[in-house]
N, C-alpha and C positions, 0 to 999 in steps of 0.2 A: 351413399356418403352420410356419416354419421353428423350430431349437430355440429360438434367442436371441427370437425372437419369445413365444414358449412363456414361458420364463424370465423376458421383461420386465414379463408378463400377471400371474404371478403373485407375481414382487414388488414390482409396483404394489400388488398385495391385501394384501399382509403385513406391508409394510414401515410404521413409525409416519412415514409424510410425507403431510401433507394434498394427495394432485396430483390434477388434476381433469384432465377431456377438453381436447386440444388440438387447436386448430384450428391445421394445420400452413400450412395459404394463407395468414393471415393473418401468419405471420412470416417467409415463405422466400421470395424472386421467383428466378424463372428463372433458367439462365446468360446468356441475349443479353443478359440488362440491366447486366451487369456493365460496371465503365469501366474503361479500362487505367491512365489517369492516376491516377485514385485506390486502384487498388489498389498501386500502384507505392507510392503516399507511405504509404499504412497497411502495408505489407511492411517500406519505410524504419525507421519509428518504431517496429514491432515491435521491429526490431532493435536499434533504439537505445534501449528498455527494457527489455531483456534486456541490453546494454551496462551499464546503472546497475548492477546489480546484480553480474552478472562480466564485467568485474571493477571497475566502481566501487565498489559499498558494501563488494565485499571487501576492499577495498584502503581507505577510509574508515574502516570501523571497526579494519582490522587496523594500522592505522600508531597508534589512538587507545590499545590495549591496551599490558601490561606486554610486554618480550621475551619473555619464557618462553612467553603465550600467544597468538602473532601469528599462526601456524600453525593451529592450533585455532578463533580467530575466524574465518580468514578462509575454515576450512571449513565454517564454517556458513551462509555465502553461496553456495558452489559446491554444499555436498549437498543444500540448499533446492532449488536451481535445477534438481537432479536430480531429487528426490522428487516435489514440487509439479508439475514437468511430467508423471510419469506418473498421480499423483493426478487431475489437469483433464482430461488424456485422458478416462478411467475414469468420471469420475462429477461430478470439480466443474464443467463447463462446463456440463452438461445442468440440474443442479441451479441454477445462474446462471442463465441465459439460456434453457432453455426453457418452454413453456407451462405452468402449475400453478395456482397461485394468490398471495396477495397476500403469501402468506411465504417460498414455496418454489418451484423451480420444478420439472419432471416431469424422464422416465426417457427421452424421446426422442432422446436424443444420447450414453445410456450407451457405454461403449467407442466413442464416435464415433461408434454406427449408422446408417449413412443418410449419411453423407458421403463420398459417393463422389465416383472421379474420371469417372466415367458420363457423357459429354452431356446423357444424359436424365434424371438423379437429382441432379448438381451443382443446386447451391440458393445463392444469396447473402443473406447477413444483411442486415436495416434497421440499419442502423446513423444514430442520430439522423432516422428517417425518412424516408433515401432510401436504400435496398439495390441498390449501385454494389460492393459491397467481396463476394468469395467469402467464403462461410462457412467454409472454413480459412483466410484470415489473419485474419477477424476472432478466428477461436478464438485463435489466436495470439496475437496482440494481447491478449485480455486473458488471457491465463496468463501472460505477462510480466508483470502486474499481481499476481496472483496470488503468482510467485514472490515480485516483489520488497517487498510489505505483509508477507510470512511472515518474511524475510530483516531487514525493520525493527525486528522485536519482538527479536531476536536482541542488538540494543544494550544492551537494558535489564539483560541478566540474562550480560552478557560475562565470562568468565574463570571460570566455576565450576559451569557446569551440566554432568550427564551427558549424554553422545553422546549414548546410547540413547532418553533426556529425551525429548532436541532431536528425533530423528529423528518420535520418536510424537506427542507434542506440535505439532511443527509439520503431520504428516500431521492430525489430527483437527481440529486448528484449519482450515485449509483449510476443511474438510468443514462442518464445524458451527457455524463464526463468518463468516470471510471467502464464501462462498460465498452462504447466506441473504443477507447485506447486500449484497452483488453484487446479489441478484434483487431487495432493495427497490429500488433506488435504479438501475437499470440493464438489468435484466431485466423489467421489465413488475411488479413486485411495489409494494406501497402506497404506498411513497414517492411514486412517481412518477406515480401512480394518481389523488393525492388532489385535492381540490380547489386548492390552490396545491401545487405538486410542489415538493418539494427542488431545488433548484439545487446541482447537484456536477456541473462539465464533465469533469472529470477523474479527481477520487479525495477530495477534502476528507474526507468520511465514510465511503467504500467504504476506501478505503487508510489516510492516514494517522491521525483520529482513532483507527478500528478498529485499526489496529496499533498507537498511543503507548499508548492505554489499555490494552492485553492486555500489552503491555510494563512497564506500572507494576503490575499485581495481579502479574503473575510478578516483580518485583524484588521485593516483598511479599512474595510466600508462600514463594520459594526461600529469602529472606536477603542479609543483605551478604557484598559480600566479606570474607575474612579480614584483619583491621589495614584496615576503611574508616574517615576518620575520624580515623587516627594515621599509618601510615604512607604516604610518596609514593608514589601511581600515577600518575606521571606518560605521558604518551605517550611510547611506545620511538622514533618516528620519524617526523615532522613531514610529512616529505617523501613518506610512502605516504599519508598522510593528504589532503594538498593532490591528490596528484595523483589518488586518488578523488574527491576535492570535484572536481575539474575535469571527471569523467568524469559525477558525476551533472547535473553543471549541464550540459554539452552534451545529454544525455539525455535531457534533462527535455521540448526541444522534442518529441522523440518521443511521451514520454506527454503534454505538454499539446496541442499544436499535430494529435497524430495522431488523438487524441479527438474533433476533429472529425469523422472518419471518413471525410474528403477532402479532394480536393488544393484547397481555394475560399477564398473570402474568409475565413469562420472561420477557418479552419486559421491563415493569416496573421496576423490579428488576434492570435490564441492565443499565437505565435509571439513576439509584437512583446510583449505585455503579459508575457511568459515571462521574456523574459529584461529588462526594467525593473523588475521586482519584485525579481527574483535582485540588479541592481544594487544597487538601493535596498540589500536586507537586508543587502548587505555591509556596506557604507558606515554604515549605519544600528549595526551591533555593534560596529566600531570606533571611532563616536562614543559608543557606551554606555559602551566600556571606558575609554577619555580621561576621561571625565563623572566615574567613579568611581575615578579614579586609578591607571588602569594602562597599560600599555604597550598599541600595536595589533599583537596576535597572530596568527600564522597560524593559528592553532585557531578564533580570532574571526572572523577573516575568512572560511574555509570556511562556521562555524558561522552567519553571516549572511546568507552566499547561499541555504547550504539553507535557511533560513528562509524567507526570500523568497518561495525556489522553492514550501514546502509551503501558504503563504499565501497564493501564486495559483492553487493547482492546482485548487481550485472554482469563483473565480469565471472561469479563463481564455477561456473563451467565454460572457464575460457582459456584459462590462466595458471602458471604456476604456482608453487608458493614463494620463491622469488619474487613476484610479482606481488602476490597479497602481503605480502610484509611491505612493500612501499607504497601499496594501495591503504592500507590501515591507516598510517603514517602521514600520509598526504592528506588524504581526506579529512583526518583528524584537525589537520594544520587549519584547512578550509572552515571544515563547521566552530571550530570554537574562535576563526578572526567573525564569521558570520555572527555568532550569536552574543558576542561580544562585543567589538567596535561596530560591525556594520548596524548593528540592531541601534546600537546608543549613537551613533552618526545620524541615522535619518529617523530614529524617532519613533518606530513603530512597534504597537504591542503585539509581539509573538510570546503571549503567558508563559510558554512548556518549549521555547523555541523546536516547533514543527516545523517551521522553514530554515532554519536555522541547521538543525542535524538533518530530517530527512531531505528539502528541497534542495540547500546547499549540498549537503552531502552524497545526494542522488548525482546532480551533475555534474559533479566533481567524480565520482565512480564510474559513470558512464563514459566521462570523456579520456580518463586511466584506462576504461575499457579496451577504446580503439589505439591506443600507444602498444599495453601490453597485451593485450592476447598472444597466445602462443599457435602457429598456425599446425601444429601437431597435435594439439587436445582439438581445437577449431573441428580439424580436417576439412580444409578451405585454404583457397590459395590468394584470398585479398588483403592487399597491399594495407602498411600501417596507415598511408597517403589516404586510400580511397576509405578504410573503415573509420578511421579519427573523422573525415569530412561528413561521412555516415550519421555517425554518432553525431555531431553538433548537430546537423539538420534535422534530427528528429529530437534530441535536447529540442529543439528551438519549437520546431510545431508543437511538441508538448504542453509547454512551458504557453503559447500562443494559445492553445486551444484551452487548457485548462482555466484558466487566468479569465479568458473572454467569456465563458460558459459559466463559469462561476459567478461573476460579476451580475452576468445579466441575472442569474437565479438569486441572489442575494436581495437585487435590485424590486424583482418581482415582489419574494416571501416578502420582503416589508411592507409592501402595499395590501397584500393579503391580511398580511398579520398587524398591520399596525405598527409595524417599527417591528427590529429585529433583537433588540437586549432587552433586560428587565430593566424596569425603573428608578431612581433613583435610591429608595426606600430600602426597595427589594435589595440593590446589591450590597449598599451599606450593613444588612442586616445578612446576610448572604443566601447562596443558592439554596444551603441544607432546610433550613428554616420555610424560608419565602417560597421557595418552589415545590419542596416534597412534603413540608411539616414535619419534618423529622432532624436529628442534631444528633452530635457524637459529644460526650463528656472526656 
């Protein structure tokens, strides 16, 4: 028994995570069964969700910030995308996606062990039940995910959090929120386990709800901004804005369309209902803003499409396009009362509303999910009764776990850190300056 073998033995025995014996045949097949076409389009779509994020949502939320802190947001996309990759290496990917139990998942993929480029050790993941796709792009593929749910939370609590916060905060979140819900709902864990399984083809509950809600307790416990309320935050510049809105809306085929885990009909389907929702939502927030008297916005219209987009992303391999046309639409309706009234009702600062489009818009897609699926694309024969009641209960433990895990981690990093925003000084002066020494002219 080699050391790392040694080492993995006995912090299986120590560590508080419930893993049990894994039967490693039942989740790896061979290399010969690997397909070229499909690992072609899941390598595609990796890329093109690791695209959303940098530089689309860095460029999304940094065009949405004041000038002072445009610099500073949009390094909070790009250090994600650093940390978060070496975190899934290390320990989140194993914890997701291997063998454990119905909450967690085991230690057989710690530092990647066992994924070699060997002939005879190379192994390809199931992915949706046919393991065509090698088990490094799958890894891939969802660390993209990964980065870019940690990079979402990042809207809510824009222009005033410390670096250092961010950096711990977003490594333990990984670990101890986004990872567990990964292995419910994707890795073999309860969700998916139970008698009617959750329906999320893409992230409704794994990503976005998990990210809007960790986004709203941290606008909570951090605070508002300094002058929210009295003085104008308006957006420094429209036009980084839109052109991240365009980078995540092409992107999105990636995550929606690649979650199939092949190049086949799903995939297509995925595809097609992808971007008719994305439509819809547009279209759908500029008739909202007409309705209520105002101009149609480039802000609204970004903010429509993501809608859309987050409102399909569960049911996209479920559903018709019948269906994604009143999924855009609805959902639309949902995030812009959320980030509009609901936000200015109770008061709380969502900067880049992250709760607002993805949390609202996550459960609002989820629960369109168990209405419209179509039990033909599905191939399942559960009742709209039993998967809509599906669908809430795992909305709710989401929504419960996320929220409580979060809170307590927020709670901690301040006592570590000494508080969790910059100071007074620092934010009047802002992030770009006070935190990196750097400024845009």
């Amino acid at each position: 028994m080699n050391k790392l073998s040694k080492f993995l033995t006995v912090a299986m025995m120590i560590l508080p995570l419930p893993v049990l014996a894994a039967d490693l045949n039942s989740w790896w097949r061979p290399l010969s069964q690997i397909d070229g076409g499909n690992t072609a389009w899941v390598m595609t779509s990796a890329v093109l969700v690791l695209f959303m994020t940098i530089p689309g949502l860095a460029l999304f939320y940094g065009g949405m910030v004041r000038k002072k802190n445009v610099l500073g947001t949009m390094m909070h996309s790009f250090a994600i995308a650093a940390l978060v990759s070496v975190i899934w290496m290390v320990i989140g990917y194993s914890l997701a996606f291997t063998p454990g139990n119905g909450f967690i998942g085991g230690f057989d993929r710690f530092l990647l062990h066992g994924m070699g480029l060997d002939k005879f050790r190379e192994m390809t993941t199931i992915v949706n039940g046919e393991g065509t796709v090698p088990e490094s792009v799958f890894m891939f593929f969802q660390m993209t995910f990964a980065i870019i749910s940690t990079a979402i939370v990042t809207g809510a609590f824009a222009e005033r959090l410390k670096f250092s916060v961010l950096l711990l905060f977003s490594g333990l979140w990984v670990i101890l929120v986004y990872a567990p819900i990964c292995h419910w709902v994707w890795g073999g864990g309860f969700m998916s386990q139970s008698k009617t399984p959750v329906m999320d083809f893409a992230g409704g509950t794994v990503v976005h709800i998990n990210a809007g809600i960790a986004g709203l307790v941290a606008s909570l416990v951090i605070g508002k901004r300094l002058g929210f309320g009295r003085d104008v935050m308006a957006p420094h510049n429209m036009v980084l804005t839109l052109t991240g809105a365009a980078m995540l809306w092409v992107g999105w085929f990636g995550f929606n369309a690649g979650s199939a885990g092949a190049a086949d009909a799903s995939a297509g389907m995925a595809m097609a209902v992808t971007q008719i929702a994305a439509a819809a939502g547009a279209l759908t927030w500029m008739l909202c803003e007409k309705m209520v008297g105002h101009k149609p916005s480039a802000l609204g219209l970004a903010s429509g499409a993501i809608s859309g987009l987050v409102g399909i992303t569960p049911a996209a391999g479920f559903v018709e396009p019948q269906a994604a046309l009143i999924i855009g639409a609805v959902t639309t309706i949902g995030t812009f009362c959320a980030s509009v009234y609901l936000k200015r009702k109770f008061g709380y600062d969502d900067s880049l509303d992250a709760f607002g489009i993805h949390g609202f818009g996550g459960i609002v897609g989820s629960i369109l999910t168990g209405i419209l699926f179509s039990n033909a694309i599905f191939a399942g024969d559960a009742s709209i009764l039993s998967q809509l009641v599906a669908q809430i209960k795992d909305v709710v433990i989401t929504i419960a776990y996320s929220s409580v895990i979060t809170y307590l981690l927020l709670q901690g990093i301040a006592k570590i850190c000494g508080g969790l925003r910059i100071d007074r000084d620092a934010e009047h002066q802002g992030m770009d300056l006070s935190i990196h020494g750097e400024r845009i002219e």
